[in-house]
C-alpha positions as CSV (number, residue, x, y, z in Angstrom):
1,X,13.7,27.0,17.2
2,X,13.2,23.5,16.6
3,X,16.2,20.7,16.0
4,X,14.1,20.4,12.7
5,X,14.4,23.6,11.8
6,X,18.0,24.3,12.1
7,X,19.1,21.1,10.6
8,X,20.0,21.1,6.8
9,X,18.6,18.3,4.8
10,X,22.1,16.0,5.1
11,X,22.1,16.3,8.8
12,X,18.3,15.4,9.0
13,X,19.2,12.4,6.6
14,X,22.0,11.3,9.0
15,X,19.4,11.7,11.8
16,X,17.3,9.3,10.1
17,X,19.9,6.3,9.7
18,X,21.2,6.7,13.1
19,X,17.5,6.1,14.5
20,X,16.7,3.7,11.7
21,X,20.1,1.7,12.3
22,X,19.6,2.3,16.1
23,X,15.6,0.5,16.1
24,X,17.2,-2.7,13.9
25,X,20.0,-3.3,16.2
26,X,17.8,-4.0,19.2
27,X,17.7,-8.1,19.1
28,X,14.3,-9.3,18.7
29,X,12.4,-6.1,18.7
30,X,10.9,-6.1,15.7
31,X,9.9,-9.9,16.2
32,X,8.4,-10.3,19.4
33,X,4.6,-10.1,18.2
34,X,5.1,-12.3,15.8
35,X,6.8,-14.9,17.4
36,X,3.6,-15.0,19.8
37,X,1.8,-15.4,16.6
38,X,3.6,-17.8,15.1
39,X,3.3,-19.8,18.4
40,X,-0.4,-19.6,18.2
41,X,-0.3,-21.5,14.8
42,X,2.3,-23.9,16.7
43,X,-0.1,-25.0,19.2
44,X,-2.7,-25.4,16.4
45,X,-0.6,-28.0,15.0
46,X,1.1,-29.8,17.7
47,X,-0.6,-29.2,21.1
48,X,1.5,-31.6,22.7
49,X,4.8,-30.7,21.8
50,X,5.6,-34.1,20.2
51,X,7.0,-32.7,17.1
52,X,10.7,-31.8,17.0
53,X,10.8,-28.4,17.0
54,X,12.5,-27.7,14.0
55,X,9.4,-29.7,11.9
56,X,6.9,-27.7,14.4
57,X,7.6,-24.3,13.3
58,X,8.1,-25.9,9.8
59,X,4.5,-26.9,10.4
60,X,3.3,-23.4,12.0
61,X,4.8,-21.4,9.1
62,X,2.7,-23.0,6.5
63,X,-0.4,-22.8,8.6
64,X,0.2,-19.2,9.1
65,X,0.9,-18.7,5.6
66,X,-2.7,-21.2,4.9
67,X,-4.4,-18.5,6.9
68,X,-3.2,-15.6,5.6
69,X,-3.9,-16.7,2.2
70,X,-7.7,-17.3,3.8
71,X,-8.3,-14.0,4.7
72,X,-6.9,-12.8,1.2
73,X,-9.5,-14.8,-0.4
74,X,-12.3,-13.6,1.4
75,X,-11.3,-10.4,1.3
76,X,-11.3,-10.6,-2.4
77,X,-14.5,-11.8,-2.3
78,X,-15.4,-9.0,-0.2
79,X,-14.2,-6.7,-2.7
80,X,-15.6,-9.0,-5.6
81,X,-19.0,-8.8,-3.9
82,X,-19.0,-4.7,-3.4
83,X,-18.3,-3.9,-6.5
84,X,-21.3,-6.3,-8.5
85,X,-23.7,-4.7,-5.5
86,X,-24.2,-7.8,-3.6
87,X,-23.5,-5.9,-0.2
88,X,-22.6,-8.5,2.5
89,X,-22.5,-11.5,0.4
90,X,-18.6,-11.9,0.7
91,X,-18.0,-15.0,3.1
């Protein structure tokens, strides 16, 4: 029979935490990915690595957040666009 199975709905709660507490502990995990990302936008704005790097990622932060906000705007227009019928139109 499975673990699943034979568990009662505490113990499979319990389970949960454990793995859920288990994944946040690892340092850096979750943030790996986006650190690379967040480095893109870094490079963006200071290729040279003049900037103290405090004010760099300062920088890279808000041009991340300026391109996120990009892509919410077109795809609002996207969405804007479908529903009046205009097909493609959105960018």
């Amino acid at each position: 029979m499975a673990a699943s199975k034979t568990l009662t709905r505490a113990q499979r709660i319990l389970r949960a935490r454990v793995a859920a507490n288990t994944r946040w502990s690892a340092p850096g995990a979750r943030t790996v990915q986006a650190d690379k990302r967040l480095a893109r936008f870094a490079d963006e704005i200071d290729p040279g690595h003049k900037l103290p790097e405090s004010e760099r990622m300062a920088l890279a932060r808000q041009r991340r957040r300026a391109y996120m906000q990009g892509l919410a705007l077109a795809s609002s227009k996207a969405r804007s666009a479908r529903r009046a019928g205009g097909g493609d139109e959105a960018a």
